[in-house]
N, C-alpha and C positions, 0 to 999 in steps of 0.2 A: 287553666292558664297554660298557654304552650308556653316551649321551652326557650322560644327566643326574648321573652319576657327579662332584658337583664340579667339572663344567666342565674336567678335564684330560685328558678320554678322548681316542682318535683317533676321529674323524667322518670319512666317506666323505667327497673333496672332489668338486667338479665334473668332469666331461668333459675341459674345456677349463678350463687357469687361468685363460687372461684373462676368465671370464665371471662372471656376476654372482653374488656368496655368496648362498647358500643354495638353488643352483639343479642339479637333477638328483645329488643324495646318491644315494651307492651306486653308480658307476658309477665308471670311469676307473682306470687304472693305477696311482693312488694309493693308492685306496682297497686295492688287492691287496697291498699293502705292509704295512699296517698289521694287527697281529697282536689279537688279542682279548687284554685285557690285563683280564681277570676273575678275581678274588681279592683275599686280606686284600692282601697287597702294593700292588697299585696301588690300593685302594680309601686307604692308607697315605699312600704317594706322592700323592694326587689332594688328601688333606689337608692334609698340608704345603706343597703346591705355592698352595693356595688360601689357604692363612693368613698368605702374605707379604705383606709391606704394598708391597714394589716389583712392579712387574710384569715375567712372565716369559713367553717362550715361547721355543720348543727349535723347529731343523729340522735333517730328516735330512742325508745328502750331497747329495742331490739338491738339496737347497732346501726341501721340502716341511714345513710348519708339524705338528709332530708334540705340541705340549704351547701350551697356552694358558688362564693362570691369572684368577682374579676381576679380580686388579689391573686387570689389562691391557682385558680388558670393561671395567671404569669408565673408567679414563680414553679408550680410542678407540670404546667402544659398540659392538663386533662380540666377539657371543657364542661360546664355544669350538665350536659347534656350527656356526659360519659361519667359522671361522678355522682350522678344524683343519684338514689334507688339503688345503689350500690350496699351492701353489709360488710362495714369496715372499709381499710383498706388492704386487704390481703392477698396479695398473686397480682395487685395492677401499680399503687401507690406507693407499697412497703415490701420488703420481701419476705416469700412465704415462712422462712426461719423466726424471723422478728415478729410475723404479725400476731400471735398469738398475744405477747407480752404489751407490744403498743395498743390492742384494743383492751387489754385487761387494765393499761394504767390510764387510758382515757374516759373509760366507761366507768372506772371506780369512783372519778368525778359526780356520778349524779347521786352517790349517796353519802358522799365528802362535804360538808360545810366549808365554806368557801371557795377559790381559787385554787388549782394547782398547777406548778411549772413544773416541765417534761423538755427534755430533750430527745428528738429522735431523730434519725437517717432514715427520709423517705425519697422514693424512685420520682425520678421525671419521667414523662410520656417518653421523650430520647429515649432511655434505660439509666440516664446519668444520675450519682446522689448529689440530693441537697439534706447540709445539716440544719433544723426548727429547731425554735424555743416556742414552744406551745403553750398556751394557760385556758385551763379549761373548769367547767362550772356547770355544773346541775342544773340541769330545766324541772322544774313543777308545774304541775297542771294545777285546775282551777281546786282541785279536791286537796292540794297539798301534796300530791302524790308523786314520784319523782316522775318525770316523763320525757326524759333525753337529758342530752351534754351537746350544750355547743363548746366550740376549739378554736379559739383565734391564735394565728398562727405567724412567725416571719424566720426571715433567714437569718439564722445566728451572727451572723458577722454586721448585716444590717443593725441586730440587735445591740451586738456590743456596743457597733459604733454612736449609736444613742445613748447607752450609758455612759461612757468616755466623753461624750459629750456633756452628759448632765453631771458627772464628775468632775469636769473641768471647771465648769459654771461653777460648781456648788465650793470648789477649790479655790476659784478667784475672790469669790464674794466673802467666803470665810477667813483663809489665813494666806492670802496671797501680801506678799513683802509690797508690794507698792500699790498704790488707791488704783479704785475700778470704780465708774457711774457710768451708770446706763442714763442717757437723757432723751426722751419723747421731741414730735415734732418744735414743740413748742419751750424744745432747751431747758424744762424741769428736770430733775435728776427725779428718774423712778426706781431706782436699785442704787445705794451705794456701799463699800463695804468696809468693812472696820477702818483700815489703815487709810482709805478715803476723809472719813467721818473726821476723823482723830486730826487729817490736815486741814480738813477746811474749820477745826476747831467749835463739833457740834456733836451730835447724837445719830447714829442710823436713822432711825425717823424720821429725827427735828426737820434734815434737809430735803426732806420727799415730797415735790411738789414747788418747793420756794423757787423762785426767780433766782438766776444766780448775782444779779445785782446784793441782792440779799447773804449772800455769801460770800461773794469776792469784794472787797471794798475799793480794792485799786486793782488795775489791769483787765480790769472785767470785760472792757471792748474788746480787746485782742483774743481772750477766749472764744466770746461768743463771732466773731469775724473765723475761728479756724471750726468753730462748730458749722457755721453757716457754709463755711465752701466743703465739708466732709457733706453734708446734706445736699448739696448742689450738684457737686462735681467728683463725690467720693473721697479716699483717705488719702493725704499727701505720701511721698515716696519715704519721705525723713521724718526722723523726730522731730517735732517744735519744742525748744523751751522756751517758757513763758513766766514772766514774772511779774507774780500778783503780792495783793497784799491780803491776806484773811485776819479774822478775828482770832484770839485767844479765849483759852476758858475761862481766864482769869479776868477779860472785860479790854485785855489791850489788844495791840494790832502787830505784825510780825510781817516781814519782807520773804518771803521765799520766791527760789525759781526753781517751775514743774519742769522735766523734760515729760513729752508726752505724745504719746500713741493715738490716733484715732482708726476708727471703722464705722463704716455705713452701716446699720440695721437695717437689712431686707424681708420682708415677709416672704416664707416658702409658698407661701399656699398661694400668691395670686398669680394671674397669668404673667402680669407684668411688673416687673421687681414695684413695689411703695416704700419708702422708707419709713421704717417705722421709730429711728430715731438715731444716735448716736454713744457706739461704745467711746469712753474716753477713761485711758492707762496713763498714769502719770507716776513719779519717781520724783522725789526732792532730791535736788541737788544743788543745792542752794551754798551749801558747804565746800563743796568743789567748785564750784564756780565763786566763788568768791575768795579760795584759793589762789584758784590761778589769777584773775582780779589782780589779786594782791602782787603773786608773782612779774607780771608781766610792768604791774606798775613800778616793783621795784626795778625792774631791768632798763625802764626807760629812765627813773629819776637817777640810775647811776650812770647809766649813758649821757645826762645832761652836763652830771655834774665831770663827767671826763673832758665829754667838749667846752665846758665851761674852761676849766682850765687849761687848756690847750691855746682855747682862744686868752684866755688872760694873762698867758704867757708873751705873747705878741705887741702886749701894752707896757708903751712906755712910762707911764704913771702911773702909779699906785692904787691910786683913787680910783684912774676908769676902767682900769681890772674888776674894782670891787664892784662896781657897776654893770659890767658884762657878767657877773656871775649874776646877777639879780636878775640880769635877761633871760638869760639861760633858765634859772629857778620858774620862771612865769608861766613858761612850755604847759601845757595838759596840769597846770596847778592851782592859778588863779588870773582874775583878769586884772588885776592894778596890782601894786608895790610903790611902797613910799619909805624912806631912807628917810629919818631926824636923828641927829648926831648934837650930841651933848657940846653946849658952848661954855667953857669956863667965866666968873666973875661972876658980876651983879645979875640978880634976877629976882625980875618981881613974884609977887606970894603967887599967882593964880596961875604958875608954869612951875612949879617945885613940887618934886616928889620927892618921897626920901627914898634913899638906899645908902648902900655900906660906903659910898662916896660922897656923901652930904649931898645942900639940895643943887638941882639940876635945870637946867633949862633946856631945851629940845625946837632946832632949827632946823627948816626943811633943807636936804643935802642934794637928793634924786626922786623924782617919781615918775610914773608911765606918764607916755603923753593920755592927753583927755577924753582922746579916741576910745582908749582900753589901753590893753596889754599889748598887740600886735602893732609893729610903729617899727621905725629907727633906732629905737633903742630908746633907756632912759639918760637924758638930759641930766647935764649935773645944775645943781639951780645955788650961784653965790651970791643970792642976797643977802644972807645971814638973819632974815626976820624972826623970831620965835612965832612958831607954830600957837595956835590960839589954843590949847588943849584944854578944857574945862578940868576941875577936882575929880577923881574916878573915870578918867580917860583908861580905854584897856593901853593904853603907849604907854602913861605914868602908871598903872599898875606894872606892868613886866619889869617897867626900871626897879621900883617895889620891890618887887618878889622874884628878882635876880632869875627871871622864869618865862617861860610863853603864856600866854592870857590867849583864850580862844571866846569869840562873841558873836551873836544871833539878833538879828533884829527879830521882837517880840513879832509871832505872826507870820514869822517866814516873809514871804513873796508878797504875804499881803501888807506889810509895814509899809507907812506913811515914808517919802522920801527923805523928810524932816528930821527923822533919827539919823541916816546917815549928813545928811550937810550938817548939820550940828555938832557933830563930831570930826570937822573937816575929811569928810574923805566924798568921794565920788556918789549922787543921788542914787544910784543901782543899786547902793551896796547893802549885802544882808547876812554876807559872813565874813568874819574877821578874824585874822591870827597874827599877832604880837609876839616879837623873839625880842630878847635883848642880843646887841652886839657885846661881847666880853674878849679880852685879851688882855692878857699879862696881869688878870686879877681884876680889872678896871671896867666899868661899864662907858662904853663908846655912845652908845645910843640905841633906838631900837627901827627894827624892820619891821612893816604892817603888811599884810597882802592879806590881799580883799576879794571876794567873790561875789559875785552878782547874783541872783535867785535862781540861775542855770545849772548852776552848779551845786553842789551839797554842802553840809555843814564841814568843816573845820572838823578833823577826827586827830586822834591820838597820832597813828603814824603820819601824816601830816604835820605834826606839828615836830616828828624827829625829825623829819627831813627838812625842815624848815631851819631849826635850830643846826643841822648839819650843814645848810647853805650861809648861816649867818656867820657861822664860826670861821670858813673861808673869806667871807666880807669883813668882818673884823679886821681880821690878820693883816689885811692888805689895808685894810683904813689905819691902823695904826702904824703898819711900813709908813704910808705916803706921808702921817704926821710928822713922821724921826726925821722924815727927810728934809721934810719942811723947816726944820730947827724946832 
């Protein structure tokens, strides 16, 4: 086989090894050694040998360089045609100080069981060093007999940077602080790692291969929309947070928001980039964000209630003070509001609730218009009617329990509109919170405001700030009464 054969032929080497490559081909005892290796077979072999991306070359017992691959030309610039037929590399590859020691630890390989790794400093054609990590292994012939050492080889720094790599990987997947999945074209998670697992509330395994519909119960679109443009169009500049909802271990379901990371997976090896899936980094922060949430909301509800009062300063009545603070309270809190204030005397049984004032009857005073919340403002309404309130009204409970009653139509969004008219308020409605008016000891009546299925349930601080707009509404409802005689 000549030597243009892919660069893995055997090349006649010199006379003499210590002299210089490429000088007297065809001569020496070397060359008698080397057999014609012409055929599909080694034309096979010469392919393979040339398509590795590490470099190789093989020597007999002797020592003699019997295989020498592309790799190995790029990185030290002696062609298979100047490095084949050669014994060792001593006086051309390595220098003549060294070479004694480098063939004595490369050649120990063929009667070493298994693998060994060497570090050496070999010459390039220039005269320039490069530093190998080399790993080298015993050849046997067909008798069992040792019959050479090949030596795959690369440059140390190449080398590292693959372990750093594979260190890195191996760092994220194990004990990195925040979830890591790797997901295929087809947005299955094929790698995910501890702290991943533990959020989407399941097992390393369990999640490998599932659909993430199967995993995210809510929000699931918005992931798979920023999976689909990192596969289309590559990894966005910023982080996305996204808030989902997954399962618990325990069988419930929990609200979190990811901030998160993506990256395109590219394949190295093709010519032209294929995506072969998408890394996705995420961090729960679902706590700080719900922090500030909280903060920002407090800063607007005490903003309201400044301008509330500002503006209810500017009224000449008592009453429509207490009324513009109701306006004000509606801002980013609910869509309706309805004011029933306690009418003294007779009252029939199916309007009486008890509290620490005996019983009570309850006449509508103010409410939004029927629009919603956003209007003119609330209307004051003096018909004096009693409100139609059934037995276990949340209104006659808060009179009750001198307290705020919070209430959910069964079903959420999906309740019949039935539940709400029934209990005189607005068809839309599907949360409810009840204050009682109090001052000077005495229950005035109570405030309702109401939300529509756009909004959320009725929560704790919600119902402080409620109680802190009623206690301002009172005040000024029980001025306007004194005034009134």
């Amino acid at each position: 086989m000549s030597a243009s054969r892919r660069g893995t032929t055997s090349v006649p080497g010199p006379e003499e090894p210590g002299s210089a490559p490429g000088s007297g081909p065809g001569s020496g005892p070397e060359a008698a050694r080397e057999p014609e290796r012409d055929g599909p077979g080694s034309d096979l072999l010469a392919a393979l040998l040339d398509g590795m991306d590490a470099a190789l070359c093989a020597f007999d017992a002797d020592g003699v360089i019997t295989h020498w691959n592309r790799e190995a030309e790029r990185i030290l610039g002696w062609s298979a045609a100047e490095a084949v037929g050669r014994r060792g590399f001593a006086g051309w590859a390595v220098r003549t100080a060294d070479a004694d020691e480098v063939r004595g630890r490369l050649m120990a390989a063929m009667d070493a069981p298994g693998r060994q790794v060497h570090e050496f400093a070999l010459l390039r054609k220039d005269g320039s060093r490069v530093l190998v990590r080399t790993q080298s292994a015993g050849v046997r012939a067909a008798d069992g007999k040792p019959a050479g050492v090949y030596c795959a080889f690369s440059e140390v720094h190449a080398q590292i940077d693959l372990e750093r790599s594979i260190a890195l990987s191996e760092a994220l997947f194990d004990e990195a602080s925040w979830g890591v999945v790797l997901l295929d074209v087809d947005l299955r998670p094929t790698v995910v790692n501890g702290h991943a697992a533990r959020a989407l509330g399941s097992g390393r395994t369990s999640v490998l291969g599932r659909p993430l519909a199967e995993l995210v119960t809510q929000g699931v679109e918005e992931v798979e929309a920023a999976l689909h443009h990192v596969l289309a169009e590559g990894a966005p500049r910023e982080l996305v947070e996204l808030w989902v909802t997954v399962p618990t271990a325990e069988g419930g379901r929990r609200r979190r928001c990811w901030r998160s990371g993506f990256l395109r997976l590219a394949s190295p090896l093709a010519e032209e980039p294929v995506p072969l899936g998408v890394g996705w980094m995420f961090q729960d922060v679902t706590e700080t964000k719900l922090a500030a949430q909280d903060a920002d909301r407090l800063r607007f509800r005490s903003g309201q209630l400044h301008r509330a009062g500002r503006a209810a300063s500017e009224c000449e009545d008592a009453a429509e003070a207490a009324v513009v603070h109701l306006d004000f309270a509606l801002a980013g809190f609910a869509d309706h509001a309805l004011l029933d204030l306690v009418v003294e005397g007779e009252r029939p049984a199916a309007f009486v609730a008890s509290s620490s004032d005996g019983p009570v009857r309850l006449v509508r005073a103010a409410a939004t218009p029927s629009g919603g919340g956003a209007g003119p403002g609330m209307p004051l309404v003096t018909s004096g009617i009693p409100v139609r309130y059934g037995s276990g009204h949340p209104a006659l409970q808060a009179m009750d329990r001198i307290g705020s009653v919070r209430a959910s139509a069964p079903g959420g969004a999906a309740a019949p509109p039935t539940w709400a008219v029934s209990r005189q308020w607005p068809p839309d409605t599907v949360h409810v919170l009840c204050t009682v008016l109090r001052s000077r000891g005495r229950s005035l009546g109570v405030v309702t405001f109401l939300r529509s299925a756009s909004r959320p349930p009725f929560e704790r601080p919600d119902a402080v700030y409620a109680e802190d707009v009623t206690l301002r509404v009172a005040a000024l409802l029980d001025l306007a009464r004194e005034l009134r005689g």
